[in-house]
C-alpha positions in Angstrom: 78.6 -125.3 301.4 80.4 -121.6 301.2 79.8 -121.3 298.2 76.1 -121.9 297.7 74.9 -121.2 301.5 77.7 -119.1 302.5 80.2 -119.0 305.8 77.7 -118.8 308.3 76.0 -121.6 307.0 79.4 -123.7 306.7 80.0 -122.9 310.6 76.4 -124.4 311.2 76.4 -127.7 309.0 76.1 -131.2 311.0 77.1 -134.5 309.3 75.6 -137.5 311.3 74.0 -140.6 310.6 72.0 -140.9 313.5 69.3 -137.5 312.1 67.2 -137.3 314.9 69.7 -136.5 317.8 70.1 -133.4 316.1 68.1 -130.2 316.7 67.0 -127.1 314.4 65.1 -126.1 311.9 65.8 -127.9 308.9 67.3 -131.3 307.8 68.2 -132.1 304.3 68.1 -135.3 303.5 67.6 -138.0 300.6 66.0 -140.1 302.2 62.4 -139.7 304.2 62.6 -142.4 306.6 66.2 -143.7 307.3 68.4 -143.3 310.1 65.7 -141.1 312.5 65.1 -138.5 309.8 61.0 -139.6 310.2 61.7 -138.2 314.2 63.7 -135.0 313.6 61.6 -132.5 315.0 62.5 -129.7 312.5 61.3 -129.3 308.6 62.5 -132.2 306.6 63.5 -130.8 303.1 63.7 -133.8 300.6 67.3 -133.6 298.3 66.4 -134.2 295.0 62.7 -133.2 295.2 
């Protein structure tokens, strides 16, 4: 993470597997429709795409 989003973004990152009990603005994920990322509320941004 530091190294390709930097400290401030390291300080911000979230690991869960249940996606939509988290809240901001984006959520990277591979996957479009497992484990709540369809009901994050946020921009999903596809990994891989």
């Amino acid at each position: 993470m530091r190294k390709h989003l930097g400290n401030a973004a390291r300080k911000r990152l979230v690991l869960s597997h249940h996606k939509h009990l988290n809240i901001g603005d984006f959520l990277v994920d591979d996957r479009h429709d497992a484990n709540g990322s369809d009901r994050f509320q946020g921009e999903l941004i596809h990994f891989g795409a």
